[in-house]
Every structure is written in C-alpha cells, then in structure tokens.
N, C-alpha and C positions, 0 to 999 in steps of 0.2 A: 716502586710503591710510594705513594703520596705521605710526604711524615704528616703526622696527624693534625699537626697545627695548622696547614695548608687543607685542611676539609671545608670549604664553606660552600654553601648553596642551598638549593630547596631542593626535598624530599618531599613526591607525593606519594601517602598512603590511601588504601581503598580498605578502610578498617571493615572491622567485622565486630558482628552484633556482639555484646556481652563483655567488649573492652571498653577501658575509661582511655579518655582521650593523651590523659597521664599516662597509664598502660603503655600505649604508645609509643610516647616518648621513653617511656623507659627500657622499652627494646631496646631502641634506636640507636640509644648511649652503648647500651651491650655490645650489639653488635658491631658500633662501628668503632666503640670503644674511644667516645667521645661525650665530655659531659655538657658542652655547649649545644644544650639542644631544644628549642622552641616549639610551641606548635601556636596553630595561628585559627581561632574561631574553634571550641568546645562542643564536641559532637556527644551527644549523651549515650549512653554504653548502649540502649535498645538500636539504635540508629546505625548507618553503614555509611561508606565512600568517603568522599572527599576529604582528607586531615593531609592538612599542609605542615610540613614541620621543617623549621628554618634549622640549619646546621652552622655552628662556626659565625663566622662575621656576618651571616645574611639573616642573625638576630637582629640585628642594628634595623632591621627594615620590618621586623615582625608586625608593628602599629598599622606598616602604610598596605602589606599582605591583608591586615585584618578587617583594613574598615572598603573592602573591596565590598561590590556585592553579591547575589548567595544566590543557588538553582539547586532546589530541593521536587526531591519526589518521594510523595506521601499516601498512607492510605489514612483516612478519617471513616471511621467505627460509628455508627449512629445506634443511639439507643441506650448508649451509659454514660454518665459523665465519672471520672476518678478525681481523686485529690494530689494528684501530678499531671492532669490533663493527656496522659499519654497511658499503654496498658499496664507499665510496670508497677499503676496507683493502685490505690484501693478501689473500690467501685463505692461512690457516694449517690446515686440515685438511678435506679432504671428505668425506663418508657417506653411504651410501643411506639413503633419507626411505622409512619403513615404511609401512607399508597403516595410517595411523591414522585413529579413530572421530573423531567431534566431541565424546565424550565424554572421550577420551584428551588432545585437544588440548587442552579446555577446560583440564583437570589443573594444568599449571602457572600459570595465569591465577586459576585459583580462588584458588590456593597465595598469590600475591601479592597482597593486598587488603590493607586496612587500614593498623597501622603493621607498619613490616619494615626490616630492612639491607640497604641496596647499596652494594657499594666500587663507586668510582667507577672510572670504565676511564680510563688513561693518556692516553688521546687526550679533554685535557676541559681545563678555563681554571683551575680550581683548582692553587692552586700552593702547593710546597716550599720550606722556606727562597728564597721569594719570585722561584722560577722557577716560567709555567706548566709544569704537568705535559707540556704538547701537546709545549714544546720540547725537554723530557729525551726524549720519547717517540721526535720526531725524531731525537736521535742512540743512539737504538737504547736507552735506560737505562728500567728498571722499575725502581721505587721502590715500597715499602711506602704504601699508600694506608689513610685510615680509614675504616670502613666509615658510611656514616651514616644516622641514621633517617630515615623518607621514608613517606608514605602515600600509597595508592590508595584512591580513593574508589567505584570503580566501573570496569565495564570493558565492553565490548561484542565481540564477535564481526562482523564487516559482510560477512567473505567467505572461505569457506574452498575454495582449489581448488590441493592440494597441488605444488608444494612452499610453495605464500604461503596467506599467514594474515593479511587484513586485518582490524583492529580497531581502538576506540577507546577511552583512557585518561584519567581526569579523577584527577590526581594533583596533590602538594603543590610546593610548590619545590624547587628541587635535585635532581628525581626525573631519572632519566638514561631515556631510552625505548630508546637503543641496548643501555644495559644489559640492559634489559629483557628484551633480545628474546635476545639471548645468552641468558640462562638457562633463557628456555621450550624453545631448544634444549638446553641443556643436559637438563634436564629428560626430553625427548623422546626421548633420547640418542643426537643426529641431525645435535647442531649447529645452530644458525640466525643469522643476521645480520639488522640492521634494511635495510631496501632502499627504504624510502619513508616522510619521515614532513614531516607538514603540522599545523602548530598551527593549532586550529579556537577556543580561547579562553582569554584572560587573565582571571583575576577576573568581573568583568561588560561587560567588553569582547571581542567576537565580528569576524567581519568582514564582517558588513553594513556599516558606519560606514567599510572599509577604501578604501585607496586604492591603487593597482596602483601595480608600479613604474615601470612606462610610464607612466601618467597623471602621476606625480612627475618625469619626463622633460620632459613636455609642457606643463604649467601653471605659470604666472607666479608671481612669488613672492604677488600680491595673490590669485590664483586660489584658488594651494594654503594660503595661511595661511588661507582661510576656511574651507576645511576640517578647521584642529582644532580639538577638543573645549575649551572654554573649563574655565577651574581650578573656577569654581563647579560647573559641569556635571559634571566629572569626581567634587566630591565629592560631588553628590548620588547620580550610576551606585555610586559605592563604599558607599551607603548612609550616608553617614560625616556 
C-alpha cells in the first residue's frame, strides 16, 4: 500500500448535480485520507462532469490544469431571464418565446465566437476588494464588474425544441456559460437562462478516465488512489 505521502496525481471526478465543487474535494480528503487536495476550474453545484482535482504534489501544477481550455454541454431556457442567469435564480422577467427559425437562433451563437467580452455576472468566485462577488450578491449589492476577454472556439447546436436550445461550447478559461446563455436571450429578445450544463472536457482530460461520485463513496482509499492519473502521465496527456 502506497504511504500516503507518495499520493500525487490527478483525480477525475464526473460530479453530480447539487454538490459544490468544495463537496468534492472534501470527499476526496475522506476518503483517501489526504488533506493536499485541489481542484482545478469551479463547477457550480446545478452543473455535472468534469472536476479535476489535483492530489499531493500535482498541486504544484493546479494553475497550468486550470488555464487549459473548457467543452461544455448546455441547455439554454428561452423565455425568462433570473438574477444568477442560471434556474437556481430568481426569475426577474418573463416573455413570450417567438416562432424562431434555426437560422434566427443560430444568430447569437454565430455572434460569439472567437475572442469577445463578457462581464462576469454577480453570482461568480471573482472577488472585490477581496470579497467574492457571490457574497455582495447575497446581500442584495451589484457592483461594477470588468468585462473580460474570453474565446469560443467552436460551438454546436445538439437540440432545438423551443423554449430549450441544447448545445455545446469549447471555450477558453474564465469563459462564463451562464453568461452565455443570458445573452443569446438577450439577443433573441425573449430572455433566456442556462437550465442544464455538464462539462464534457478539460484540456485533454474527458471523462472516460472519470470516476462517479458514488464510486468515490464506495472505494477504499488503496481502491481509489489507483485510480489517479500519475504526474508523468498527466505531462505526457498535456503534451508537455
């Protein structure tokens, strides 16, 4: 059995709705009975898959894991906007969703591609004079946010049967998908919120290699430490 200070490497989870990405890591320690434990890019508890969580010395690399870029799969809700752009908000204004073409939706999907600016929405980890923004937002305060650059690499369409619009996004770091979906409604001028979104991959990490969070329930700590990614393996996946 590996003594514990010999655990390093990457752990992929394929999280589940209604955990925080903290959650997580706070298994993780549990069960592997290890307090060096990272995770790499913030999935919001409504959200599913992809959390990369670095073990042991393969913290040291959590930065160069994080600023990899991102393949998400979303549904976008037309017809309400919330005050966290995603359904777990309030609903701040409703509208009737028009008779639109696949030509009309595409529209604002086209529009974002490349590099572009998105202010970040209030309910996000970025923080003010060194409060998150999430807890101003909690007590009801907007603050002036900066807008930042951010790239789409590509975008797909997977299912359009109004008022949802599933698709999928291969974007840079930092890229907000909740924003995202806000704008296409905006856009649309119909309103829409994000309602479903599942990260399908980090850099060249997917979740074939993933491991449920049930099975991270269920396996020992010698179980589950074989299954992460050793640090040479992870530099070779990075090409690096």
């Amino acid at each position: 059995m590996h003594s514990k200070e010999s655990v390093d490497g990457v752990l992929l989870v394929d999280k589940e709705p209604g955990m925080t990405s903290h959650d997580v890591v706070g298994l993780a320690r549990k069960r592997l009975g290890i307090k060096k434990i990272g995770h790499c890019g913030t999935l919001d508890p409504m959200a599913t898959g992809l959390l990369i969580l670095v073990v042991g010395r393969a913290t040291k690399i959590q930065d160069l894991l994080m600023s990899e870029d991102k393949e998400y799969e979303g549904t976008v809700t037309l017809g309400a906007t919330t005050d966290t752009q995603d359904k777990e908000g309030n609903i701040l204004e409703e509208k009737p969703v028009p008779e639109l073409t696949e030509a009309q939706v595409r529209t604002p999907f086209e529009a974002m591609q490349g590099d572009f600016y998105q202010t970040p929405p209030m309910v996000s980890a970025i923080k003010k004079d060194g409060v998150p923004l999430y807890k101003l937002a909690r007590q009801g305060k907007t603050v002036e946010r900066e807008p930042r650059l951010v790239h789409v690499f590509g975008y797909n369409l997977l299912r359009l049967e109004l008022p949802e619009i599933d698709f999928r996004v291969t974007c840079s770091k930092g890229f907000y998908v909740r924003t995202y979906a806000d704008e296409v409604g905006k856009e649309l001028e119909c309103g829409a919120h994000l309602s479903a979104l599942r990260r399908t991959r980090s850099g060249n990490f997917d979740l074939e290699r993933s491991v449920t969070v049930e099975a991270m329930r269920e396996l020992g700590p010698v179980e589950l430490g074989a299954k992460l990614i050793s640090l040479p393996e992870v530099s070779r996946l990075r090409g690096a």
